[in-house]
C-alpha positions in Angstrom: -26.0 -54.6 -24.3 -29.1 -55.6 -22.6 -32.2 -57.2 -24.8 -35.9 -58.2 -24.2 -34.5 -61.5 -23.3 -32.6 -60.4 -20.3 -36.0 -59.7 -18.9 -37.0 -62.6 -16.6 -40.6 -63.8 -16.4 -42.8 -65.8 -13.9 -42.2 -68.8 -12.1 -39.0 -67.6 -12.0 -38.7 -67.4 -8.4 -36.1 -64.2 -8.0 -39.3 -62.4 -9.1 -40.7 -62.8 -5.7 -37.4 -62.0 -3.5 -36.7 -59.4 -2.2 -34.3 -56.8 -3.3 -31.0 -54.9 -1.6 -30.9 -51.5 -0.1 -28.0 -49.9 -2.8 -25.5 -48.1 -0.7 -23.2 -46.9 -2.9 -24.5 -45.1 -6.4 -21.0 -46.5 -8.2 -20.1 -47.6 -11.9 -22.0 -50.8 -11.4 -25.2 -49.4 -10.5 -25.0 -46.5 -13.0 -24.2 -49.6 -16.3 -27.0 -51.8 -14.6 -29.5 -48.8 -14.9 -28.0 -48.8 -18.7 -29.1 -52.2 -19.0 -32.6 -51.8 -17.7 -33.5 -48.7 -20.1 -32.2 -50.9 -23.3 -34.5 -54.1 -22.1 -37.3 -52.4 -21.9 -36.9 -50.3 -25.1 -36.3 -53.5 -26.9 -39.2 -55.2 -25.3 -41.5 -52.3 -26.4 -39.6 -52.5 -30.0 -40.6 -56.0 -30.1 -44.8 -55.4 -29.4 -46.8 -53.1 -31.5 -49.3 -52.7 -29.3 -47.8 -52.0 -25.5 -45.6 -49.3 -23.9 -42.5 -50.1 -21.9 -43.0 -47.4 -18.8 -40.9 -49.2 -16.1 -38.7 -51.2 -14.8 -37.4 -52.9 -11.6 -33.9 -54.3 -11.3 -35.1 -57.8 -10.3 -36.6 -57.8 -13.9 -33.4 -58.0 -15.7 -32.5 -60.7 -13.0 -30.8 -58.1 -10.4 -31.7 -58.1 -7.0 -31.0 -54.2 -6.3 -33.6 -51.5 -5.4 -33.5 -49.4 -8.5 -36.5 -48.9 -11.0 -36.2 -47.1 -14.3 -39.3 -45.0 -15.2 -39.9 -43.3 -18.8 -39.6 -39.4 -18.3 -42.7 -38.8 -20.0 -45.5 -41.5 -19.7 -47.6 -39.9 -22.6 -45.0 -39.8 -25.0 -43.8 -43.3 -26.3 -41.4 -41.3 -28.8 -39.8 -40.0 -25.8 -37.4 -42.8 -25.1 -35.2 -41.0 -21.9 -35.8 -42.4 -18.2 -35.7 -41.0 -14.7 -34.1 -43.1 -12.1 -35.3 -43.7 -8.9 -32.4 -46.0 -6.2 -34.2 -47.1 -2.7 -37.4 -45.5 -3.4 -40.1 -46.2 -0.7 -43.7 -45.0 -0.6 -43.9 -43.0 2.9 -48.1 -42.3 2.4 -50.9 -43.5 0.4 -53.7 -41.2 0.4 -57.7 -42.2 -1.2 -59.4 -45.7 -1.8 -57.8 -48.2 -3.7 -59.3 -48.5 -7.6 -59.6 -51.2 -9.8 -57.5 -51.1 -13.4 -56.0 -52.9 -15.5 -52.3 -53.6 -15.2 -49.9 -55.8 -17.3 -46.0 -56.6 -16.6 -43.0 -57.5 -18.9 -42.4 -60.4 -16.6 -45.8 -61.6 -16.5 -46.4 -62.8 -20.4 -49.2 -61.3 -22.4 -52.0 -61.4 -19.1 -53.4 -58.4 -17.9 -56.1 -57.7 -14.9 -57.5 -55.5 -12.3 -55.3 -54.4 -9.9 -56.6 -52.2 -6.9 -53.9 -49.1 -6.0 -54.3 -45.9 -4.3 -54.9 -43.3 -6.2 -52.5 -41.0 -4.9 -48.6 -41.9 -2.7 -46.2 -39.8 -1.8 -42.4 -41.2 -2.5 -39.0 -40.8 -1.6 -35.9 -42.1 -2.9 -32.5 -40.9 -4.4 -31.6 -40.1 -7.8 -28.7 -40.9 -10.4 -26.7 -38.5 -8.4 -27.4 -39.7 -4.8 -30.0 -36.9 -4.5 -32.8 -37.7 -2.1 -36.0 -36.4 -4.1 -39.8 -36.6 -2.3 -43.0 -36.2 -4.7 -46.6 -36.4 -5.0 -47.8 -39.4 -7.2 -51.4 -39.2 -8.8 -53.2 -41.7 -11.1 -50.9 -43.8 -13.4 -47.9 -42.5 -12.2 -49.0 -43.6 -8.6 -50.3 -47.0 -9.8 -46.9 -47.8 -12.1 -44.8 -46.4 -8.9 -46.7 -49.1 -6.9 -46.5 -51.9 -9.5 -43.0 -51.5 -9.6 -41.7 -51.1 -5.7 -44.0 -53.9 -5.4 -41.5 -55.9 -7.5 -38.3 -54.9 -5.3 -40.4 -56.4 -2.5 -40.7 -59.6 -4.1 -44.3 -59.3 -5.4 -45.7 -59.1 -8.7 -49.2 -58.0 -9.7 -51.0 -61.3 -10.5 -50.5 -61.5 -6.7 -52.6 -58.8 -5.7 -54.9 -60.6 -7.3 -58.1 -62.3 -5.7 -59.5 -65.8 -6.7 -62.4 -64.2 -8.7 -60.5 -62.0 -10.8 -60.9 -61.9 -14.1 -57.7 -62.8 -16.2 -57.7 -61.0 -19.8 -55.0 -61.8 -22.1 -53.2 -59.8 -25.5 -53.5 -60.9 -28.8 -51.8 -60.0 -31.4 -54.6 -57.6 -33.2 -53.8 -55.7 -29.8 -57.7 -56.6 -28.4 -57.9 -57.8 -24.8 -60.0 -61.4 -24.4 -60.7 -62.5 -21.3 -59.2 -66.4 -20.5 -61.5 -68.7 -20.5 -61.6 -71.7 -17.6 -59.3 -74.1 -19.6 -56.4 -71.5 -20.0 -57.4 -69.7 -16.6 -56.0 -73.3 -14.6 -52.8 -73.5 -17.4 -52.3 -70.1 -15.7 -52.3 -70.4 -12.3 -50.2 -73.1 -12.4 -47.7 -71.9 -14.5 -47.3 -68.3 -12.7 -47.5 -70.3 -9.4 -50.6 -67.5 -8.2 -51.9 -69.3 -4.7 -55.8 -67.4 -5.2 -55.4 -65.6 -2.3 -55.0 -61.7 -2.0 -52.9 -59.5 -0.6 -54.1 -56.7 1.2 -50.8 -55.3 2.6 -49.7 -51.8 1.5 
């Protein structure tokens, strides 16, 4: 059974490779996806303040393009998941916006991550299915966070230099990191300062 401490954090390096196209939707693939959905309920057990919506394969040290996504993303009692295998944004549609994102491999930091505000998606399901949808708001933003992740990127770099770095305390409040902690940071997530504009 998978835990919260199957779930691999920055530097680790694997979080910025790349993952593999899955070919076949076998036994393997089916008890990894079992895996992912108990890490991220017992990370979210573990943190009274924060809601485990998603996660990507290379999280839970798999290099596979897979990403687990709660079925509904208002309900935290609601602890079922839809699968998405080789999913791949085919159209991003509006102006990218500014909010706050955190990760379960990026420790307690949050900060301002421009998305679109609207993608289109494809990918297959559980069953091999190919399914195509319309992503809006923080469903479009959580889809990009995580297919970001099977292409080897996390959010802290889509960062810029200026960005403001908050971090979660245990009271749940957000504080923003002041310069001291702000250098600790960058050096121990390995973020170069620069941004990446790439879709």
């Amino acid at each position: 059974m998978a835990t919260r401490h199957d779930i691999i954090t920055l530097p680790n390096p694997r979080l910025r490779q790349e993952s593999e196209i899955i070919n076949s939707i076998n036994e393997s693939v089916k008890k990894l996806v079992g895996e992912m959905e108990q890490a991220t309920l017992d990370w979210e057990d573990s943190r009274e303040h924060e809601f485990g919506v998603a996660l990507a394969a290379v999280q839970i040290d798999a290099l596979q393009r897979v990403i687990v996504v709660r079925s509904d993303l208002d309900d935290k009692d609601n602890r079922a998941f839809d699968v998405y295998i080789n999913p791949e944004i085919t159209r991003y549609d509006g102006e990218p916006e500014f909010e706050l994102e955190g990760c379960l491999s990026v420790k307690d930091v949050y900060g301002k991550v421009p998305r679109y505000p609207k993608i289109k998606i494809k990918a297959l399901n559980l069953k091999g299915e190919r399914i195509k949808f319309i992503a809006k708001g923080f469903k479009a933003r959580m889809f990009q966070h995580e297919i970001d992740h099977i292409n080897g990127i996390t959010f802290v770099d889509r960062l810029g230099p200026d960005a403001d770095y908050l971090k979660l305390h245990a009271s749940g409040d957000m504080v923003e990191l002041n310069l001291e902690e702000l250098k600790v940071l960058v050096k121990d997530l390995e973020i170069d300062g620069t941004q990446r504009h790439e879709k």
